[in-house]
Structure formats: structure tokens, C-alpha cells
C-alpha positions as CSV (number, residue, x, y, z in Angstrom):
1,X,250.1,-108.5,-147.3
2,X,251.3,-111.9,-145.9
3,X,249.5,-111.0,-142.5
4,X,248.8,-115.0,-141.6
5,X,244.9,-115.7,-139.9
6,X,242.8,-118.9,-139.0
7,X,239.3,-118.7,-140.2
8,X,237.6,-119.9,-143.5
9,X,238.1,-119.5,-147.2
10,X,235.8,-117.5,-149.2
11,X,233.3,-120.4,-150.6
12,X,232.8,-121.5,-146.7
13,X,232.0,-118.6,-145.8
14,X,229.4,-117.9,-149.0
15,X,228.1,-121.3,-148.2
16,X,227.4,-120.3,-144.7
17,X,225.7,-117.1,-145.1
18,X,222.9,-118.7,-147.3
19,X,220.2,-120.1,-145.2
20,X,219.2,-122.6,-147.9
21,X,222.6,-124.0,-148.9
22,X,223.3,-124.2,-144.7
23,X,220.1,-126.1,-144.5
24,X,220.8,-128.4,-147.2
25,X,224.2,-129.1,-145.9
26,X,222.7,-130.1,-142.8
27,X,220.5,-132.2,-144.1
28,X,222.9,-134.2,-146.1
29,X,225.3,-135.2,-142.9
30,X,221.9,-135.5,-141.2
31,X,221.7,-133.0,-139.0
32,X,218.2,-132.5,-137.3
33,X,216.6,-129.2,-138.8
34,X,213.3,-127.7,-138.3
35,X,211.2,-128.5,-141.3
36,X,211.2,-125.1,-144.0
37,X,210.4,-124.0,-147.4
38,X,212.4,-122.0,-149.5
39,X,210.1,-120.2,-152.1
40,X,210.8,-117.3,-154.4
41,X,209.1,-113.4,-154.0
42,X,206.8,-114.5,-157.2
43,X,205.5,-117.5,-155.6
44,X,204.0,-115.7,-152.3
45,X,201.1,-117.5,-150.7
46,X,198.8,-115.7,-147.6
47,X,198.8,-118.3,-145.5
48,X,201.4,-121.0,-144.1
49,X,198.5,-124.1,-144.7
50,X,198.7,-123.2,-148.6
51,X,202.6,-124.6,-148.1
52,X,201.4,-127.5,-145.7
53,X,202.9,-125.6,-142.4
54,X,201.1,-124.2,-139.5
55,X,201.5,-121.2,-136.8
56,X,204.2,-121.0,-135.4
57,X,206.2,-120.2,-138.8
58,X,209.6,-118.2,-138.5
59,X,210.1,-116.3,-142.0
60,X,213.1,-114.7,-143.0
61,X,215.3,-114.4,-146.2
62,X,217.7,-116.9,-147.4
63,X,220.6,-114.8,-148.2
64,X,220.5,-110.9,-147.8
65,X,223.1,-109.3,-150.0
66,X,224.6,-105.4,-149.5
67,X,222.7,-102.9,-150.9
């Protein structure tokens, strides 16, 4: 279409809308984060102290893709 924008290419973007890569991004150009665990739907535990965490804990999926 040759419309010209600002904004950022496709991989940024991808990069950006996963929680995990974000936070491992940060970590790497040492950027304080909050301390997490990324864990898979098969590897479900009842209780944040079986991961080594305590209340408060802040779940929430890593990348949610359209359904």
C-alpha cells in the first residue's frame, strides 16, 4: 500500500506480547523484575510454597493467542 508508519516490526512486537520472553529480556539488560515462574498447564501445583513463592502471587498466562 506504501502508507508510511512509525512503530515496530513484527518480531518486536511477538517478543513483546510474551510475558516470558519480555521478562527474560529484562533480565538480561538487568532490569529489576519481580521474581516469577513460568510453568506449563501439566506441571500445576496447589500451592505457591510447592514453587518456593508465597501470598501475594499474581498468576496470569504468558502469551494468550486468538481463538
Amino acid at each position: 500500500m506504501g502508507i508510511p508508519y512509525t512503530g515496530t516490526g513484527y518480531l518486536s512486537s511477538a517478543m513483546a506480547m510474551d510475558k516470558g520472553v519480555t521478562k527474560a529480556m529484562f533480565q538480561m539488560r538487568g532490569v529489576p523484575t519481580p521474581a516469577g515462574k513460568a510453568m506449563k498447564k501439566k506441571d500445576r501445583v496447589e500451592t505457591p510454597q510447592e514453587l518456593g513463592m508465597d501470598f501475594p502471587v499474581l498468576s496470569k498466562h504468558a502469551a494468550v493467542a486468538p481463538v
